[in-house]
N, C-alpha and C positions, 0 to 999 in steps of 0.2 A: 306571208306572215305579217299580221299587223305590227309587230315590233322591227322590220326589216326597215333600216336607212331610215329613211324621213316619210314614211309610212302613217304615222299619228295625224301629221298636218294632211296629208294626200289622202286620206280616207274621211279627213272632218265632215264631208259633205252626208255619210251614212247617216249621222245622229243628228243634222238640221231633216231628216225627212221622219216621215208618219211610215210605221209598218205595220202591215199586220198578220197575224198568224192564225191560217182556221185549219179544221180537219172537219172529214164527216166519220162516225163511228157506228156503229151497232152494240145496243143495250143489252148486259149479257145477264139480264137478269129478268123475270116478269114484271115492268112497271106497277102494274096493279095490284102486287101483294105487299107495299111497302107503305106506311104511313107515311113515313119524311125520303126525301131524296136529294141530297144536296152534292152541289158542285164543289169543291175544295180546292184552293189554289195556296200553298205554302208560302210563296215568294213570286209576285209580279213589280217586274223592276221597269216603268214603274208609274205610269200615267194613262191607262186603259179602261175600254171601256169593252164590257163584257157581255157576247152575246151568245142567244142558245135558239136553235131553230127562230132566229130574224127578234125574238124577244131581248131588249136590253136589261139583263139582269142586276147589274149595278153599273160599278166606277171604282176606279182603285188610282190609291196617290202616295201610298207608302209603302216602299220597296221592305221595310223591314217589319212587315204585319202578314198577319195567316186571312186569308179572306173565305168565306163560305154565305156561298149563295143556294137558297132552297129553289130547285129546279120540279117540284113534284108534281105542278100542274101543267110543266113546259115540255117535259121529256116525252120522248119518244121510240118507237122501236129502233128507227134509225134518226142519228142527230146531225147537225153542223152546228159547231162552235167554232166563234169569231173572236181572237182579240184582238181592239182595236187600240196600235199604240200610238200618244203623240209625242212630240220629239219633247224629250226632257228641257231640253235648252232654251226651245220658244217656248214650254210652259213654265220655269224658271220664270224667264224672261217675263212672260206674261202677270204671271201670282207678282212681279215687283211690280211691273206699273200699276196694277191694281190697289198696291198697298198702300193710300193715301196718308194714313196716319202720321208718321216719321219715316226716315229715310234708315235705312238698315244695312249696315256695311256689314264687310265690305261687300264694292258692286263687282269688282273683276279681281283675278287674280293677278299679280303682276307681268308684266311682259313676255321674261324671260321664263314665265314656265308653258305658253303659247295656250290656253286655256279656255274653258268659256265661262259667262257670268254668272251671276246671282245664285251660286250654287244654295246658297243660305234658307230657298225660299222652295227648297224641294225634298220632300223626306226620301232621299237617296244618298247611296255613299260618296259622301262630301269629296274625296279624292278622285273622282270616276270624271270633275268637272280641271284636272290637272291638281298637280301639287309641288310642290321642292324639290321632289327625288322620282315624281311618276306625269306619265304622260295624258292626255286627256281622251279619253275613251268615253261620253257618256251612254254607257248603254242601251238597249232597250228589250223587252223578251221576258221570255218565263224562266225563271232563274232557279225555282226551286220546282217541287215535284207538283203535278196537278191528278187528282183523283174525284173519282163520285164513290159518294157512301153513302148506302139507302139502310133503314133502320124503322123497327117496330119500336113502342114503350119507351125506349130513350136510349140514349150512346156518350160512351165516356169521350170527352172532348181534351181534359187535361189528367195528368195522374202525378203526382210528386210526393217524395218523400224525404221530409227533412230532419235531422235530430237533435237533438238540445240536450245539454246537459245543465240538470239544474243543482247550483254548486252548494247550497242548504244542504241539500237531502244528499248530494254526490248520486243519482243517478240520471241517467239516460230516459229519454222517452222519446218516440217518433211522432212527427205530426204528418200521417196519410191524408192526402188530401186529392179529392176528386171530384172534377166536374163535369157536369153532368148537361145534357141536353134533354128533356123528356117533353114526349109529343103524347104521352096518353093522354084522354083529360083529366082521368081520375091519379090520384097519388099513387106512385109505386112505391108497397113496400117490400122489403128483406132485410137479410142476414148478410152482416161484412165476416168473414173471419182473416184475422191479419195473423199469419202466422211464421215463425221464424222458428224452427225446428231447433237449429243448433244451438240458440240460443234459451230456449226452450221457454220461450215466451207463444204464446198462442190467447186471441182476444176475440170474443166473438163481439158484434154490435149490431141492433135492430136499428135499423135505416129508417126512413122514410124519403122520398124522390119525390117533392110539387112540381106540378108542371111549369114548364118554361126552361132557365137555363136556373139552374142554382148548383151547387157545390155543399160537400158534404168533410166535413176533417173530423178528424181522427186522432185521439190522441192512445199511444200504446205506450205503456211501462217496459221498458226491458228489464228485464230480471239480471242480469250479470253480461258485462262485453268485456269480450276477449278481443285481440289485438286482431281482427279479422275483417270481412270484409261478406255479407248475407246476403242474400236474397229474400227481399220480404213481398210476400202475397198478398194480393185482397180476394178473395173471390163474392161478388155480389150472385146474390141468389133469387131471382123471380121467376119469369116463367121462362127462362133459358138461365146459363150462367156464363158471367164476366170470370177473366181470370187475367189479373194481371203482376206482370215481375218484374222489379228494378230492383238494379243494387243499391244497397245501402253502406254507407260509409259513416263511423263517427270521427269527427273531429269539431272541435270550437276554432273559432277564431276572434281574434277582440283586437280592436286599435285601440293602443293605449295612450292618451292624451291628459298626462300629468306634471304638476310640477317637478322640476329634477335640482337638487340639492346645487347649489352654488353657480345656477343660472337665473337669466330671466326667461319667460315662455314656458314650452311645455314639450315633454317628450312627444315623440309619434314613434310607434311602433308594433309589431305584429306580434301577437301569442299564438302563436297555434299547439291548440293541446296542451294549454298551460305556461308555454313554456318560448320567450322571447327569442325569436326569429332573424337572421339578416336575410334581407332578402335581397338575395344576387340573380341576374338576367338583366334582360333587354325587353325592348317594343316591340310590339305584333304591327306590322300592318297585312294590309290585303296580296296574298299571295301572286295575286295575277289579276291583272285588268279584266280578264273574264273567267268570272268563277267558275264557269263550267268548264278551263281547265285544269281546277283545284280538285286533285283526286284524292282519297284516302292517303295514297302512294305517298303524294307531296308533301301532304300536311304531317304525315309520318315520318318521313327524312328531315323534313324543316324541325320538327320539336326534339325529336330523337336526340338533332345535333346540338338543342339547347342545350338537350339532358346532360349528354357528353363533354359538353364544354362548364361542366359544372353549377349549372343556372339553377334554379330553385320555383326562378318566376318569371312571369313576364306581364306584360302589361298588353291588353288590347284595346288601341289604340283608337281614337272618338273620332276619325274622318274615314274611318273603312267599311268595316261591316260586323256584325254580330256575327262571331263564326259556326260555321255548321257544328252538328248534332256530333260529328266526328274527333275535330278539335278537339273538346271538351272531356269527350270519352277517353283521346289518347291522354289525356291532361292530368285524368282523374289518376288512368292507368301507372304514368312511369314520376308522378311526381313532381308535378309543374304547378304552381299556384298562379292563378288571374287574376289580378287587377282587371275589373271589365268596365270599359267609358262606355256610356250611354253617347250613342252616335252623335256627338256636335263637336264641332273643332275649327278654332282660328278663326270665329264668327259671331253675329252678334245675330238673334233669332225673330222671326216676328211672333206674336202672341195672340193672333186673331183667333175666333171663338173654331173655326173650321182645321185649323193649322193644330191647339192644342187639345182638340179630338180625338185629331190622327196621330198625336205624340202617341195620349194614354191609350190608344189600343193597341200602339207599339211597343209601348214600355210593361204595359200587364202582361201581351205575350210572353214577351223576350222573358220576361222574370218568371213566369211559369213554365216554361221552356228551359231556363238552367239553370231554377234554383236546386233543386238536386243533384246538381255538381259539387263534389266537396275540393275542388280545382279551385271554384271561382270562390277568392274572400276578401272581394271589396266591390261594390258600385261603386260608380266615381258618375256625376250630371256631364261631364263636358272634358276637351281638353286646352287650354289656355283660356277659357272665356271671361272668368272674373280678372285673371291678371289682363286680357284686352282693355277693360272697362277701366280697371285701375291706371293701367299705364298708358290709358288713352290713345293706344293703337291707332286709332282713326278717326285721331283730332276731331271729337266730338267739341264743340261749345259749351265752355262749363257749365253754364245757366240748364242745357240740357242733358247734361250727364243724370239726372234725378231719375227723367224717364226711363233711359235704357236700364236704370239699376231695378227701377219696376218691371220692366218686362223679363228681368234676368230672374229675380227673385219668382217669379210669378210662373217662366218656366222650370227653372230646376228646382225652385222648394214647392212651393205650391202646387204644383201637375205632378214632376216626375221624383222627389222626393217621396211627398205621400202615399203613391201607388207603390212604390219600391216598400215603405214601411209597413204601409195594409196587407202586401203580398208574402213578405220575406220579411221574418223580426231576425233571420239567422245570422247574418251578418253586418257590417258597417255598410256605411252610408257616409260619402263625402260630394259635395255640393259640383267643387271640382280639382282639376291639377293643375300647373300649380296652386295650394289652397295653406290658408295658414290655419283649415282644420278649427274648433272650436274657436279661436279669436276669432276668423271669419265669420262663421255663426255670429257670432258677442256683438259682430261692428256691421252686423245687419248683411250677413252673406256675403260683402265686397270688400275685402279688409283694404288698408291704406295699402300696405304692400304684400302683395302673394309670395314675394322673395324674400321676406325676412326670415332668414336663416334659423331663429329659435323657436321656429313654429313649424309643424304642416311637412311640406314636401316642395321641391323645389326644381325647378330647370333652368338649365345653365348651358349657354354658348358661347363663346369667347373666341374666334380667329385672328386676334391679332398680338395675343400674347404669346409668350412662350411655353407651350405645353408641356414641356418639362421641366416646369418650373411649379412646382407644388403648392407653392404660396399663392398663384392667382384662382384656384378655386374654393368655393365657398363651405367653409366649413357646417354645414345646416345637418338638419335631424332625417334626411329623406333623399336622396336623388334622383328623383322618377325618370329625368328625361336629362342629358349631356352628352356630346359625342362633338366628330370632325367626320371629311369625310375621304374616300378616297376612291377609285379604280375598282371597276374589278378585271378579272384577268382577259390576257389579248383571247382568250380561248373562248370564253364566252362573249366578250365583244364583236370577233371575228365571223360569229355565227347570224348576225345582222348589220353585217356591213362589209364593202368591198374596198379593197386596196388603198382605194385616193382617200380614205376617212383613219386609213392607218397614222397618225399624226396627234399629237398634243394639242393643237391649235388650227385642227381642222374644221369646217363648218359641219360636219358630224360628232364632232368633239364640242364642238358649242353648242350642237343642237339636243345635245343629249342631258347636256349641263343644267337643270333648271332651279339653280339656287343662284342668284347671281351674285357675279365675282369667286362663284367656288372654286372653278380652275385656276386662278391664280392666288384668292388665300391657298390651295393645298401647295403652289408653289415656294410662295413666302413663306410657310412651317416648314416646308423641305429644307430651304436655304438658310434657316437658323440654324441645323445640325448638319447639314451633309453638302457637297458638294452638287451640284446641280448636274446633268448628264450632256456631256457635248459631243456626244456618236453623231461623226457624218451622215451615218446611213439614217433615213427617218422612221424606217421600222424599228431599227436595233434602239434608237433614242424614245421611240413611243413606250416600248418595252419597257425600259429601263424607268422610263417615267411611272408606270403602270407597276413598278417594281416600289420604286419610293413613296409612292401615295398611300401603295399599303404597310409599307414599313412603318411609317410616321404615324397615321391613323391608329395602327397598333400600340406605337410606342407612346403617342398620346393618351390614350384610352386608358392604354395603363398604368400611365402615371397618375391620371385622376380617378379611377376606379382603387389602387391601392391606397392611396390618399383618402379615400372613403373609409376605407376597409381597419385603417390605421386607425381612425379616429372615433370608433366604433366606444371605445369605454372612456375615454375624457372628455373633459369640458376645458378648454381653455378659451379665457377671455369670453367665458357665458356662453360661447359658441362648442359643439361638438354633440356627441353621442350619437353618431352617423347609424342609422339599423337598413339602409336601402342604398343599391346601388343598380339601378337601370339604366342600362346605356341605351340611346339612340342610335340606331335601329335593328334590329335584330335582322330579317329580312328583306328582299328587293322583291318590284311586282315588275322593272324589265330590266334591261344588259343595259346600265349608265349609272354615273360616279354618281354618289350616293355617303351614306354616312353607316351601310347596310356591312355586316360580320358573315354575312351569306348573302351571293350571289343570286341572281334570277339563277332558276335551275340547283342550286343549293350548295355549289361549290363551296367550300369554306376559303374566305381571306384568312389574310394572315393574324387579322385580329381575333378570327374565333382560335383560331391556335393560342392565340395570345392569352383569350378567354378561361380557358380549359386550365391554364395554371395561374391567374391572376385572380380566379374564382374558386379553387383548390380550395378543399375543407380545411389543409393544413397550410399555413404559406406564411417565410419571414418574409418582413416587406422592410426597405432601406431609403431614409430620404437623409438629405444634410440639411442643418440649419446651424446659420454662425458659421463655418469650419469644422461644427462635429457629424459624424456618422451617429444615424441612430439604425438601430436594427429592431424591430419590432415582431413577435412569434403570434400569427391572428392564426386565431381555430374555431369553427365552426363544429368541431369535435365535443361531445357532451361530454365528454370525462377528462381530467387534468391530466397532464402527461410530462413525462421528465424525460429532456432532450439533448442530446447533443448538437449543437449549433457549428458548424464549420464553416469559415473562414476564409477564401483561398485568394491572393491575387496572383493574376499574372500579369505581362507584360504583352505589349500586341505583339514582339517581335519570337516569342516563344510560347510550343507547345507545353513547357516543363515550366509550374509553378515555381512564384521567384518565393513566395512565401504562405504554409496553412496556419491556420491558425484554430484549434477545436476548444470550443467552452462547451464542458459536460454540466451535468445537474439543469441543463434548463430547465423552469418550469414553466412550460404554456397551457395556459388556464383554459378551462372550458368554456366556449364561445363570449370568448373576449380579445383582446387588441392589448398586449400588455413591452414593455421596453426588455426586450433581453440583451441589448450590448449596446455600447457607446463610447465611443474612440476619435480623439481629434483627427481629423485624415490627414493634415502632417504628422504627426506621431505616429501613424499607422504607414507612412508612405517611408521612411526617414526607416523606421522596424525592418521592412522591407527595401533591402536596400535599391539602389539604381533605379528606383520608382517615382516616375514625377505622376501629375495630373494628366498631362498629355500622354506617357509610355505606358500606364498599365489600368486595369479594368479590375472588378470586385467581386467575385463570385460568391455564394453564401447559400445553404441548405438546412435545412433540420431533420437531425435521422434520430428511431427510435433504438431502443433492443428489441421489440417484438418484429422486426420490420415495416414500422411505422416512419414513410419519411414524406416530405414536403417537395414540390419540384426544384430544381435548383436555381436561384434566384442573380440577377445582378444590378450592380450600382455602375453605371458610366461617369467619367470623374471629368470627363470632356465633352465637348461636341466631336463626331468623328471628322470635319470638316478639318480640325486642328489636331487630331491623331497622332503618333508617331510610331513607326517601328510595326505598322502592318503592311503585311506583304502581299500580293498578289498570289493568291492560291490554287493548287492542282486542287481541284474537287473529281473524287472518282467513286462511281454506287457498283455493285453487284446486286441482281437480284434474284432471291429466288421463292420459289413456292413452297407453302407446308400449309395443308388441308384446304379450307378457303381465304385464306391471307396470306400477303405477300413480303417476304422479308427486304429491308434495304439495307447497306450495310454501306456506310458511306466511310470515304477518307480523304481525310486532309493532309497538306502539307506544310500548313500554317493556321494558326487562327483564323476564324472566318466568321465576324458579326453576319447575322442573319441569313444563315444559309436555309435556302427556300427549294424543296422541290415540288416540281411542275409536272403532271402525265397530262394536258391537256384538255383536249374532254373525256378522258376515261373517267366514268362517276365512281366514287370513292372521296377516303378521305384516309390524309397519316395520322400517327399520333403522333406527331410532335412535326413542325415545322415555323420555319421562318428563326430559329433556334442563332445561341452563342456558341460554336463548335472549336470547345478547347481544351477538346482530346483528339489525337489521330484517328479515332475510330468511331463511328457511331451506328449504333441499330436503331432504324425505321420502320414503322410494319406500318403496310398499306390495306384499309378493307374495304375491296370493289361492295360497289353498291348494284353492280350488276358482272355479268359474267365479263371478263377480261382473262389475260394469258401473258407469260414471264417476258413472251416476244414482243407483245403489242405495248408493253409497260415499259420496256427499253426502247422503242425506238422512238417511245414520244415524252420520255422524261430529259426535263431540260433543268438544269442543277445552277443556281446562282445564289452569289453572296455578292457581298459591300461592294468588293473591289471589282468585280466583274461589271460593273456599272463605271461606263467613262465618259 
């Protein structure tokens, strides 16, 4: 296993060597009845040279381009085909000494992520060269599928369908769009008929096909859409017939970018279908160092579990890869909207005439490739690249900061702006992330600062404050990118590593670390709330560590995800109207501390638990400021709703509330952030008697009459380092089966902050975990992701809270 111990560094020597990959085949067709005959390669990752019966048919240098070579004079009854790869690294290496012009950072990655250079100068997935949270694999090979397709008259090469809704007239029309290869000499013409039966729209059009490659669109009326989802046809009629089907989806999308009443700047935010969006999830990156062990399977457990954690969206992320045809499909499927970054990230590009060639035949693909996605509603050119330039990342010389803004502008407006707007009028278009969005435009693409809160979209890191302290992040219109990080569990760790690596401050524990100093910020956030773990044993202490990284990463997360969420309909101090909350990082590509809510292999932390109700359509959220409580009812719910809001504290030292407290007639508005209650916490503590800040905790829900309720929410009035009156508790599960899931039925014998259960690597996931348990009793239901049994789920579930950490 390449992810096995120290396996990245021991294997480096693969990707400094040349391979190459041939076969011989037999042609299953008569060569000589075909006018064209070409070679097709989907994905070569990513510097080869391509040969057919000893003929070099081309060159290939961008992992993320479709290539097609006409083989029609070369082929054979029987063939050998050659690819010849050379090592990404030494051609890296190579395109930078080459590159006389200016110096183009950065040159290497930093130390701690054990890396190779110049990734910047090779259209390959920029993290494949090392990054912060993954290891360096640069690969090399045929990554996507390779076929021959021979053809008379001409062959459809692209086929898309996009819809618009034009808001004058209030209807819909489709732009069919097809393109075309034609090898006759003479013009082909026919008949398109595009037809949507349900809809009861049917369009005939006389064509005409010039020879070469050209494209043909299509514009169709629909007569009346229903809330549905069609299959719309073209079939071309000459002397055979094309018949082609993809689904058709309506929806709009618009970034909204106006001024907002008693600020300076300008909103940012999402309409989809009219109608203003939060958009809640996380970041995509590349599932696994090699794609080809990226299956359907994966990518379906991976988004599934956004789904389920109540995410809306996600962002795919500008150092990985354009993801397969599947991604997108499950995307469209269960309701995931894409932010998709044109692949550049944490670098500064060259702009040579051969380099921005291969951009635009990367970036025309890729956009006719998934602009009919109604998933994907937003390009984005890059991921930090303008905030690089602006905040001078890599102490450029002022005098020549002019250039780099020329080549920045030159590639993301001039090359891959314009092709995104020639190809796709469907949706936005931003330059990059973080962006201050139209002032950016205004101040010539690079604005002074990418972080100014009252503009754009913004990303935010902070380790050394105190993460539950809600006043250190920034109040802005956007939060694309924020996060900590943590662990993930011994169970996936243990599956590439032996015994002596079992330790906190192991050299497998450092070598796995590649953010540096991350394993001891994640200690310093631990030791602001909680006691640090002093177990003899250095297993039981690894644990225990492995316990609190994810505790805190949680509890971090979501103090400033709800701190988003709250601040969604104010403006205070010109600052607020929050519409996005992306966390860093949704997923892992291996088994190592990370800033990832899902594990390599999909396990969920404790923060996608955390997820799942911090992202709740319905959720009070609680911060203090001054001494008062404030309680806030956020819904993402379209209809107004009248609430009852409860109240409860208890005491660490009892299961039996010391005091409830129920305000009826709430009203929580539809999809807004509005105050429903507010109480000095002396006055509320003083109410309740025998209550300090240190002896009892705040619990708080929103229940309907229809059975409409919120999860149940709490305020910590301490750090639990300074706690009083929790006890050391019996935790005991019984479990049993009913159809295909598994019941837990857990008990306590005291209060028990973050009670977490563990079945190891049994794949599954609960619904609720990492939880405040203060009731004696609680149901958990477990749903294997594969077949498991009552026996094998008891002897590997392992039950911990707060106090079981010593």
């Amino acid at each position: 296993d390449p992810y096995y111990r120290f396996n990245d560094v021991m294997y480096r020597w693969i990707s400094l060597e040349n391979w190459t990959y041939s076969r011989t085949f037999k042609t299953p067709f008569d060569v000589r009845k075909w006018q064209k005959v070409n070679l097709v390669f989907e994905g070569v990752d990513t510097v080869a040279q391509i040969l057919l019966n000893n003929v070099t048919l081309g060159r290939t240098d961008n992992m993320f381009t479709r290539y097609s070579f006409d083989i029609t004079s070369v082929i054979q009854e029987v063939n050998f085909v050659e690819v010849r790869f050379l090592s990404a690294v030494s051609y890296a290496a190579e395109q930078s000494r080459c590159h006389k012009a200016h110096s183009i950072p950065p040159a290497c990655p930093p130390p701690v992520q054990k890396g190779e250079c110049h990734v910047n100068f090779i259209r390959k997935e920029q993290c494949s060269f090392s990054w912060d949270w993954g290891p360096s694999f640069p690969t090399q090979g045929i990554w996507k599928d390779v076929r021959i397709e021979a053809y008379n008259h001409y062959h459809l090469i692209y086929f898309s369908i996009t819809p618009f809704f034009v808001k004058s007239a209030q209807q819909w029309y489709l732009e069919v769009e097809s393109i075309f290869d034609v090898v006759s000499s003479k013009p082909v013409a026919g008949l398109v008929t595009v037809n949507i039966p349900k809809l009861q729209t049917q369009q005939m059009f006389s064509v005409k096909l010039q020879p070469g490659e050209g494209s043909i669109v299509l514009h169709v009326n629909i007569n009346k859409v229903r809330r549905c989802v069609w299959k719309a046809s073209s079939a071309v009629k000459s002397l055979n017939l094309s018949f082609m089907s993809l689904q058709v989806y309506f929806r709009t999308v618009e970034l909204v970018q106006e001024p907002i009443p008693g600020s300076p700047g300008l909103s940012f935010y999402f309409k989809i279908n009219g109608r203003p969006i939060f958009i809640k999830g996380s970041n995509w990156i590349p599932a696994d160092s090699f794609q080809d062990r990226v299956t359907y399977d994966t990518l379906r457990l991976l988004l599934k579990s956004a789904a389920d954690a109540n995410m809306n969206a996600l962002r795919v992320w500008g150092g990985g890869v354009y993801e397969q045809d599947e991604f997108y499909d499950i995307c469209d499927e269960i309701g995931i909207m894409i932010w998709q970054d044109f692949m550049f990230a944490c670098a500064l590009y060259p702009t040579n005439q051969n380099y921005l060639e291969s951009v635009r035949s990367e970036v025309s693909h890729q956009v006719r490739r998934l602009k009919s996605h109604p998933s994907v509603i937003l390009w984005s050119g890059n991921n930090e690249n303008e905030a690089a330039i602006a905040s001078n990342w890599f102490s450029i010389p002022y005098p020549d900061i002019g250039v780099y803004i020329k080549d920045y502008v030159t590639l993301y407006v001039k090359n891959i702006r314009e092709i995104v707007l020639s190809e796709d009028k469907s949706r936005p278009f931003l330059a990059s992330s973080p962006t201050n969005g139209l002032e950016s435009v205004k101040e010539g693409w690079v604005s002074q600062d990418p972080y100014d809160t009252h503009y754009g979209d913004t990303h935010f890191y902070d380790y050394n404050s105190d993460c539950w302290n809600w006043t250190m992040y920034p109040r802005t219109r956007f939060a694309s990118e924020y996060g900590f990080q943590s662990w993930p569990s011994f169970s996936t760790i243990q599956k590439v590593s032996s015994p002596e690596d079992w330790s906190y401050t192991s050299n497998f524990s450092l070598h796995r670390q590649h953010h540096d100093g991350g394993n001891i910020q994640m200690l310093q956030e631990i030791g602001r709330h909680f006691k640090l773990p002093q177990s003899p044993d250095p297993v039981k202490h690894f644990k225990d560590m492995i316990y609190l990284t994810q505790v805190m990463q949680a509890q971090c997360i979501k103090t400033e995800t709800e701190f988003y969420r709250f601040s969604q309909s104010e403006i205070i101090n010109g600052e607020g109207h929050t519409m996005g909350a992306l966390y860093w990082q949704l997923n892992d590509i291996w088994q190592a501390p990370s800033w990832a809510s899902l594990e390599y292999g999909g396990k969920w932390k404790l923060l996608h638990y955390f997820a799942q109700d911090f992202f709740a359509p319905l959720l009070p959220v609680a911060y203090e400021d001054k001494g008062m409580l404030h309680i806030y009812g956020v819904s993402d719910l379209h209809e107004d709703h009248k609430l009852t809001l409860r109240v409860v504290v208890h005491a660490w030292s009892s299961l039996e509330p010391i005091c409830t407290l129920a305000k009826e007639g709430v009203t929580v508005k539809a999809q807004s952030a509005v105050p429903i209650y507010k109480e000095s916490i002396s006055d509320l503590l003083e109410r309740c008697r025998n209550c300090t800040r240190k002896s009892c905790v705040i619990t708080f829900c929103l229940v309907g009459e229809d059975g409409l309720q919120s999860p149940t929410n709490h305020y910590f009035l301490s750090s639990f380092k300074d706690a009083v009156g929790l006890e050391k508790t019996h935790l005991s599960a019984s479990i049993s089966q009913q159809d295909d899931i598994y019941i837990f039925v857990l008990h306590t014998t005291a209060i028990s902050p973050f009670v977490t259960l563990d079945v190891g690597s049994i794949k599954g996931r609960f619904s609720d975990n990492g939880f405040l348990m203060t009731e004696k009793k609680k149901t958990v239901v477990f749903y294997p992701w594969e077949p498991t049994c009552v026996e094998e789920l008891e002897s590997s579930l392992i039950l911990t809270s707060l106090l079981d950490v010593v």
